[in-house]
C-alpha positions, 0 to 999 in steps of 0.5 A: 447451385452456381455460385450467386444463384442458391435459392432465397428459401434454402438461404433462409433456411440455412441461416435465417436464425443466424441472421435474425440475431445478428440483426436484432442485436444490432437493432437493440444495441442502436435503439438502446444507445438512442434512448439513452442518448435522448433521456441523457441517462448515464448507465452505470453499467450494462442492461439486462435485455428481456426481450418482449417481441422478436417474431420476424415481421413484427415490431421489435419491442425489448425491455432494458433494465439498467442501473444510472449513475446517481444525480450529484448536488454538492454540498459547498466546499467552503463548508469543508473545514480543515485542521492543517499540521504546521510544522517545520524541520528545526536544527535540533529534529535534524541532529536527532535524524543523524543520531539516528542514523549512527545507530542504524551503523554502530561500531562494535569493539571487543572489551575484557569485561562482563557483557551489558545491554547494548553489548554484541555477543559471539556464542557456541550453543549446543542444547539437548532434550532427554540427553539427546540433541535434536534439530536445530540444538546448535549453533557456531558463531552465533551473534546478537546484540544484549537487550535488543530481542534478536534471540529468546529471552532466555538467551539473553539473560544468560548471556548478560553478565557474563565474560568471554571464555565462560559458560552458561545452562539456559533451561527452557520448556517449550509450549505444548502447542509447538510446532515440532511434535519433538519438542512440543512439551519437553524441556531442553538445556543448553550449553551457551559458550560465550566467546566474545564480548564487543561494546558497541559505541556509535561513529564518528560524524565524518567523511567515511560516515557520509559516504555510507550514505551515498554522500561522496562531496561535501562531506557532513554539510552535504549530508545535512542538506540531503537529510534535511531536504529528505525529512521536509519531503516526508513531513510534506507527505504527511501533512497532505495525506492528513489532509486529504484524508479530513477532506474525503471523510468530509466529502463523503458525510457532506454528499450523501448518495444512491449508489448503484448496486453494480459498482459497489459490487465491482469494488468490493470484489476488487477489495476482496481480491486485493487483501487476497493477493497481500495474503497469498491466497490462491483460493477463491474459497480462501478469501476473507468474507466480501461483508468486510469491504462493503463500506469501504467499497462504497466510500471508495464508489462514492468518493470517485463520483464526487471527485469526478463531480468536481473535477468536472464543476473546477474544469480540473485539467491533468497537470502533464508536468506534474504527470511526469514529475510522478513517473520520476519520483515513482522510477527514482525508486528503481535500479533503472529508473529510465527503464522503468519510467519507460515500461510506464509509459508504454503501458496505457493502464500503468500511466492511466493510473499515474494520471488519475493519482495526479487528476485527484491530487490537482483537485484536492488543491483545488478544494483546499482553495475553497475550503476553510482551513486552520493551522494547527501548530505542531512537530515534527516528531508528533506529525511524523512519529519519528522516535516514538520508539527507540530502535536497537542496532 
């Protein structure tokens, strides 16, 4: 045919079918957000279309069935009621965070005595099963500290008491299930030649400590301002999560909802796939059972419609400042902050994040306005746990 003049009918029968599901999709997608629109329903995700009447010629009539955002009625905040820890960084939680901070840098001198808990260390071990060494029966040079669980305890109890230069026999029977079919079940003895024994003692509080520690000016009083100011952000951070986690466990007891199926699904999935990723499983039949986030996934639906609810009740408005505050803290992290806060910035999603971090945090202090709340005195250790337990160097 010339070109503009192929007959009607061989149009249609060539593509008439194509055309028809173009143009009832189009109509059902139109007439679908019409409907929507008018009954001012808020879908939760996409309808199933169960098609009713297609024919050419004939009405078009479909049935759409979808789930709808639940109807929120929040309960008052001034209901909420907050227990707040009240605390403060004192001279003495300062100097016992320096104290710690020597010992994470201990200075080690070589003594002419028997060793001691606290005390470093340097063996040469050679070890045997049936008279023969196996893999891994040696070692040169080998450095631990007494007492701190660095090697097997009974490493550690031969070497304690002993002086440089003498020898002890650790006989040790390893467990029938171990991992190496060669020693799974035998007895092994070993030879520990002690070489050196250094008492450990902690540094001096001075100039050269204070640079370890990034501090190049000022010296100790420099320091003490840098820890200070370190420690009062950490315990703020505790103290908001502690609340923030009172005021979600509120909000989700106060503001009982219907959830739509569709979303608890989407979030329990992405639970599931999380704790897969921090596994390391590369599996789908290797990830724990989804029943194991179904709660959590549906604390997490819910408290996201009720934050949304509030934020939209308080006319919360993002915060651009404190947005770019969070990219700071967050690139401040990095060897190149800048070029982290700028990939940040360039990846919507990545900053779409930051902002919804930053929207929840404004409406938390926006609800903490609102709700009751009491101080309870307390601190520093006991709201941040700081020395409940001792670390060895």
């Amino acid at each position: 045919f010339r070109p503009g003049k192929a007959p009607l009918t061989v149009v249609r029968k060539q593509f008439g079918d194509q055309v028809h599901a173009e143009v009832v999709n189009d109509l059902m997608r139109s007439s679908f957000a019409e409907a929507v629109d008018q009954e001012r329903l808020k879908p939760a995700a996409g309808p199933r279309i169960e098609p009713i009447t297609l024919d050419a010629g004939a009405d078009l009539k479909y049935a759409a069935v979808f789930e709808v955002m639940p109807e929120i009625k929040l309960a008052p905040l001034e209901s909420l009621e907050i227990e707040k820890p009240a605390a403060s960084v004192t001279d003495a939680d300062l100097e016992a965070m320096l104290e710690s901070m020597r010992k994470q840098r201990p200075v080690f001198t070589e003594v002419a005595r028997v060793a001691q808990a606290t005390d470093r260390v340097t063996v040469d071990y050679d070890g045997t099963v049936e008279g023969k060494p196996f893999d891994g029966s040696d070692g040169r040079d080998v450095t631990f500290v007494l007492g701190a669980g660095q090697v097997l305890a009974d490493f550690d109890a031969a070497a304690t008491g002993a002086t440089a230069g003498e020898t002890r026999t650790v006989t040790l029977t390893y467990a029938e299930n171990h991992s190496s079919k060669e020693l799974a079940g035998k007895t092994a003895e070993f030879k520990l030649a002690i070489k050196k024994v250094e008492e450990q003692t902690l540094p001096p509080l001075d100039e050269e400590f204070c640079r370890a520690y990034g501090v190049e000016d000022g010296g100790v009083e420099a320091l003490k301002t840098e820890v200070r100011a370190s420690m009062e952000r950490e315990l703020e951070g505790v103290i908001r999560n502690r609340v923030r986690v009172q005021i979600m466990d509120q909000l989700y007891k106060n503001n009982p909802l219907e959830l739509p199926r569709s979303l608890v699904e989407e979030a329990t999935q992405q639970l599931q796939f999380d704790m897969g990723r921090r596994m390391g499983v590369r599996e789908a039949a290797q990830l724990p059972p989804r029943e194991n986030f179904t709660e959590a996934a549906r604390q997490r639906v819910a408290l996201g419609l009720i934050i949304g609810e509030i934020i939209r009740n308080l006319d919360v408005q993002l915060d651009n400042a404190r947005v770019q505050a969070r990219l700071d803290d967050v690139a401040a992290g990095y060897p190149n902050p800048e070029e982290v806060r700028r990939q940040y910035l360039q990846n919507p999603d990545a900053l779409r994040q930051v902002q919804s971090s930053v929207l929840e945090d404004q409406a938390i202090d926006a609800i903490m306005a609102k709700a009751r709340i009491t101080d309870k005195p307390a601190t520093f250790k006991e709201i941040t746990g700081f020395g409940g337990a001792e670390q060895s160097a």
